[in-house]
SELOKOL-29365 format. One record per residue (C-alpha): y negated, x, z; residue in three letters. Coordinates in steps of 0.25 Angstrom, whole numbers, padded with zeros to 4 digits, always signed. Example, Ala and Ser with C-alpha at 12.3 -4.5 7.8 and 13.67 -1.06 7.14 Angstrom:
! SELOKOL-29365
+0018+0049+0031ALA+0004+0055+0029SER
//
This chain:
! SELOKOL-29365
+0040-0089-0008UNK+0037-0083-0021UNK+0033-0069-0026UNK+0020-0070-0037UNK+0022-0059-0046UNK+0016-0055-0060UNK+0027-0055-0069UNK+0027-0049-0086UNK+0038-0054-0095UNK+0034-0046-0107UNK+0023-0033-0110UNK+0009-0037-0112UNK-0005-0038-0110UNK-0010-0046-0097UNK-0005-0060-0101UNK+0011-0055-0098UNK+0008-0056-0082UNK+0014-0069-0077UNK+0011-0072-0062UNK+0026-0078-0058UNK+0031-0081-0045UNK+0046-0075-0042UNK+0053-0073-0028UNK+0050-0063-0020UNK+0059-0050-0020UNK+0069-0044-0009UNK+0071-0031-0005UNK+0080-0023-0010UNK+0087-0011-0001UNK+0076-0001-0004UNK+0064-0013-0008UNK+0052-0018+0000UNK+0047-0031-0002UNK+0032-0030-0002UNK+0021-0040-0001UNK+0012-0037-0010UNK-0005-0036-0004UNK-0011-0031-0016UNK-0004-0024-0029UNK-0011-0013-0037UNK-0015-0016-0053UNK-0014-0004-0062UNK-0014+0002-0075UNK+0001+0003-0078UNK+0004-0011-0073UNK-0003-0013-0090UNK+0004-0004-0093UNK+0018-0010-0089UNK+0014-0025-0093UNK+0010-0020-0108UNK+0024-0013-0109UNK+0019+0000-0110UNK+0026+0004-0099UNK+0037-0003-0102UNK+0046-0012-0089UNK+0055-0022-0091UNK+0051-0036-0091UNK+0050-0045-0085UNK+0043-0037-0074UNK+0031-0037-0063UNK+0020-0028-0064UNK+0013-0018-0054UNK+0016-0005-0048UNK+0007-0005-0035UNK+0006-0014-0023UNK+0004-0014-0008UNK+0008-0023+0003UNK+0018-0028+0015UNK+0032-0026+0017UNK+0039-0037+0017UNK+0053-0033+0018UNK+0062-0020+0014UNK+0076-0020+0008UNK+0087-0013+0018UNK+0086+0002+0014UNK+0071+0002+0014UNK+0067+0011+0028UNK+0052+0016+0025UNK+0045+0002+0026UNK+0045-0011+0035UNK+0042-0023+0033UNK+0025-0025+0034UNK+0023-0013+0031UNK+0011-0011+0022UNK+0016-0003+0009UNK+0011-0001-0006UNK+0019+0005-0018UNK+0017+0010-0032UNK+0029+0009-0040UNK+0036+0009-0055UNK+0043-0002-0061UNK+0049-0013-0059UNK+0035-0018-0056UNK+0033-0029-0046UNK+0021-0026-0040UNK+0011-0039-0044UNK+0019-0047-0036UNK+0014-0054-0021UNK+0029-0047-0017UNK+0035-0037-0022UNK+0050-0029-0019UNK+0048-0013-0021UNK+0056-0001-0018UNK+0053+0007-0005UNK+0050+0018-0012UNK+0039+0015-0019UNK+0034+0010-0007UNK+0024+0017+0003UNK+0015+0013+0017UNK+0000+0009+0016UNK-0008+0016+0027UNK-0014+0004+0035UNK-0029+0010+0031UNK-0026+0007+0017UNK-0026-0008+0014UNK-0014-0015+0003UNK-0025-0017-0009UNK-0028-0001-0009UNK-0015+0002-0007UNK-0009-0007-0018UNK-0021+0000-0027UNK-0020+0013-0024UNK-0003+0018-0025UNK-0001+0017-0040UNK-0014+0024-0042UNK-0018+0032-0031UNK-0002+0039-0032UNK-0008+0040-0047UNK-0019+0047-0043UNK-0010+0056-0033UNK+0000+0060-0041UNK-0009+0064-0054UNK-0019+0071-0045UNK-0010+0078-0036UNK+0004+0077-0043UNK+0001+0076-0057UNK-0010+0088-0058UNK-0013+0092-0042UNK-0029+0095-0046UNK-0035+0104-0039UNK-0050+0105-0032UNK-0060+0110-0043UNK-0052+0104-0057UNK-0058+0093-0065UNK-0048+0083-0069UNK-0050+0070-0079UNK-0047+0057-0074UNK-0047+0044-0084UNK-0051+0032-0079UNK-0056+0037-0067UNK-0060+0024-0062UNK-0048+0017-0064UNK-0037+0013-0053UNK-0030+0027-0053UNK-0044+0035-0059UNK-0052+0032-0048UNK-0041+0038-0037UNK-0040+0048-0045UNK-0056+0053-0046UNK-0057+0051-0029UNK-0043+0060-0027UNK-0048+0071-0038UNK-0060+0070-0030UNK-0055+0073-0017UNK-0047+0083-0021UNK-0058+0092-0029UNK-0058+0089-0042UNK-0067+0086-0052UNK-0065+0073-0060UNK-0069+0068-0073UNK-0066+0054-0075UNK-0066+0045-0087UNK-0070+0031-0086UNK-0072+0020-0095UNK-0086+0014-0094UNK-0100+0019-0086UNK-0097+0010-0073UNK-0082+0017-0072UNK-0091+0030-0073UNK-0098+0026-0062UNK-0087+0023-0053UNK-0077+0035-0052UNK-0092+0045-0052UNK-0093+0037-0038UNK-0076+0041-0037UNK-0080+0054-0038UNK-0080+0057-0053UNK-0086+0072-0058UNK-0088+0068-0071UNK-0086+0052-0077UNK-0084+0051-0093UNK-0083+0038-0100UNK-0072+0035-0108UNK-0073+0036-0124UNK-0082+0047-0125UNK-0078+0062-0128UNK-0070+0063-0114UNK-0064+0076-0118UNK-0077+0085-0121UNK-0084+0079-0111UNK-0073+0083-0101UNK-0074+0096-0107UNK-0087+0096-0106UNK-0088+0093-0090UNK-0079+0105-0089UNK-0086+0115-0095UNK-0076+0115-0108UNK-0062+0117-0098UNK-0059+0104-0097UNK-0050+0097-0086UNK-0037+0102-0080UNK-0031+0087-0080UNK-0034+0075-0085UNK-0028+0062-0079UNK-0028+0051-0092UNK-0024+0039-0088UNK-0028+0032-0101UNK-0019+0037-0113UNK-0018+0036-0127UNK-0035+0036-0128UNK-0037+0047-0121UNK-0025+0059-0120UNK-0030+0068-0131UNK-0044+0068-0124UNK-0037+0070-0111UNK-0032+0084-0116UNK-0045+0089-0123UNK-0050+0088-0108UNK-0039+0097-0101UNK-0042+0110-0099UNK-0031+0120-0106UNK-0018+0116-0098UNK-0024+0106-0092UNK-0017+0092-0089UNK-0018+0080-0096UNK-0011+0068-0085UNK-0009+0056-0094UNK-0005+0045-0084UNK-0010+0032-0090UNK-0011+0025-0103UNK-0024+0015-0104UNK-0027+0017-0115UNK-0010+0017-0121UNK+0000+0026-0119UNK-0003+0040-0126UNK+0005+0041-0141UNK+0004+0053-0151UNK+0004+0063-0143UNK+0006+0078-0146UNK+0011+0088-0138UNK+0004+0099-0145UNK-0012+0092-0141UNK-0007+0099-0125UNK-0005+0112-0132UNK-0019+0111-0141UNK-0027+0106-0128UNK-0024+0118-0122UNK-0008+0118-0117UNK-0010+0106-0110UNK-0002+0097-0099UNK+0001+0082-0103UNK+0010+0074-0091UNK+0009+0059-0091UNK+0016+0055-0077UNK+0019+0043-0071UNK+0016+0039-0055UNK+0031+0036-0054UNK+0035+0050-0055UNK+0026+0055-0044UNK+0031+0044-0034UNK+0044+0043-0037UNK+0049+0046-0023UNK+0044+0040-0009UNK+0039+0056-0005UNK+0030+0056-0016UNK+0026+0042-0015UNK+0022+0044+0000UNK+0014+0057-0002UNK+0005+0054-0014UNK+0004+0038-0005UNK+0001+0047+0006UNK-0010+0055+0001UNK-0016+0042-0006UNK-0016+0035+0006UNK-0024+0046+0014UNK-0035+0048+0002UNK-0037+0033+0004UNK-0038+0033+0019UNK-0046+0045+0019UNK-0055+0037+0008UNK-0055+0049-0002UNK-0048+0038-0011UNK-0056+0026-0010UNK-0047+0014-0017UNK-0056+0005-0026UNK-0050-0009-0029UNK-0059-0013-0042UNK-0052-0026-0042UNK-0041-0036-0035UNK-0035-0047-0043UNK-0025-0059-0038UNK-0011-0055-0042UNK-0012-0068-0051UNK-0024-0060-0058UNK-0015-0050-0062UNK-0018-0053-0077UNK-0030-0052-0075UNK-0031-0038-0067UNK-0023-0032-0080UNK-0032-0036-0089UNK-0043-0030-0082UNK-0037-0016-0079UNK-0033-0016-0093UNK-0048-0018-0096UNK-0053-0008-0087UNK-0061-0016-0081UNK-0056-0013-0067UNK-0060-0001-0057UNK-0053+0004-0046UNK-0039-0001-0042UNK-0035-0015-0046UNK-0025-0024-0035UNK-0019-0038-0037UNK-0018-0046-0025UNK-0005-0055-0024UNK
//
């Protein structure tokens, strides 16, 4: 029996995804061998087929899935075969694939009131949402943050966790019918991309502006960032939609108002299974206890894979995006 994957041989845009068929992997000592039932689709998965994260090639792609054990290599303890599992993790990425070989550690159980296609959504960018919310900057009841692309995969778990935990939220959307959405997330105040985003959040707070912003698109979009923070406030740069930030002057943080700048990484936060399981844990339970409600905008065949890029780079997806194998 073969393994369909989806396979890049060099960088590019989304015609470089091959669908292949290879064998399917075996376990090493501290591996599980995972059928995949559903695989998340997110924004860095561009990021690593354009080369602007650069992996070597060849390579799969995808950071996130969920589905069954199928076997574990000899020093694996923590899992069994059948159990129900999902996973975020770095590179190598094998994650668009029907099977897929992973370490243990990356690896955590799917409460059995949480079905595979929201699990397999929800780990890249619901630990996203953990770790910059109550890791990154733990906000407090009463601030008022910014979030940018609030109605995106990660934003819009973002807005409903801000939510539960006090805070005011502003979010930046790209068009009216995004506006529309993440007000029924939640949303204190909805701006639209491309206007005077910064005055206006000064505006909204009486002249004081924010005490962080989480900016997820980049290069367009970080000088406005830090004329909305407050004077040492936080400016969380964790994405590059827009491109990777270039020219940047130390000195702006001091000019702003002696300013905090950090662009962290998921990976850091998660890099051991403790910190894995608590922020998994206190997902999970936000989603059982429906304080988190778990959109997906879109499913695609793992075949389609192509096709789901094109779209997510277009923005034309809501919500959280899975491929089915």
């Amino acid at each position: 029996m073969q393994n369909k994957i989806i396979q890049i041989e060099r960088f590019g845009d989304s015609d470089v995804l091959n669908f292949v068929d290879v064998a399917i992997p075996k376990p090493q000592p501290n591996e599980v061998l995972i059928k995949h039932e559903s695989i998340g689709l997110n924004f860095i998965d561009i990021y690593f087929r354009s080369g602007l994260y650069p992996i070597s090639l060849p390579s799969g792609l995808g950071c996130e899935g969920a589905g069954l054990v199928i076997a574990c290599g000899s020093s694996v303890k923590k899992f069994s075969e059948g159990d129900r599992v999902a996973y975020c993790s770095p590179p190598p990425l094998d994650g668009y694939a029907q099977y897929r070989v992973i370490d243990s550690k990356y690896l955590v159980i799917i409460p059995n009131s949480i079905n595979f296609e929201t699990a397999s959504a929800v780990m890249l960018k619901g630990l996203t949402s953990w770790y910059l919310l109550r890791e990154t900057y733990p906000v407090q009841p009463g601030e008022t943050i910014v979030v940018y692309a609030a109605a995106g995969g990660v934003g819009s778990l973002m807005v409903q966790w801000a939510k539960h935990l006090g805070v005011k939220v502003v979010g930046i959307v790209g068009n009216t019918d995004k506006a529309k959405r993440v007000i029924e997330l939640g949303c204190d105040y909805v701006l639209i991309s491309g206007q005077d985003l910064s005055n206006q959040v000064k505006e909204l707070t009486s002249g004081k502006g924010v005490s962080v912003v989480y900016d997820s698109v980049g290069k367009d979009t970080l000088n406005d960032s830090l004329k909305m923070l407050s004077p040492r406030g936080l400016l969380v740069s964790f994405g590059n939609a827009s491109g990777p930030v270039t020219n940047f002057s130390i000195g702006d943080l001091a000019k702003h108002g002696s300013l905090f700048l950090t662009r962290p990484t998921l990976w850091t936060y998660i890099a051991d299974p403790e910190s894995l399981d608590r922020g998994a844990a206190e997902l999970f339970e936000l989603i059982e206890r429906e304080i988190i409600n778990v959109t997906i905008g879109q499913r695609y065949q793992l075949a389609e894979a192509k096709t789901a890029h094109e779209d997510l780079q277009a923005r034309k997806t809501h919500g959280c995006t899975v491929l089915i194998p």
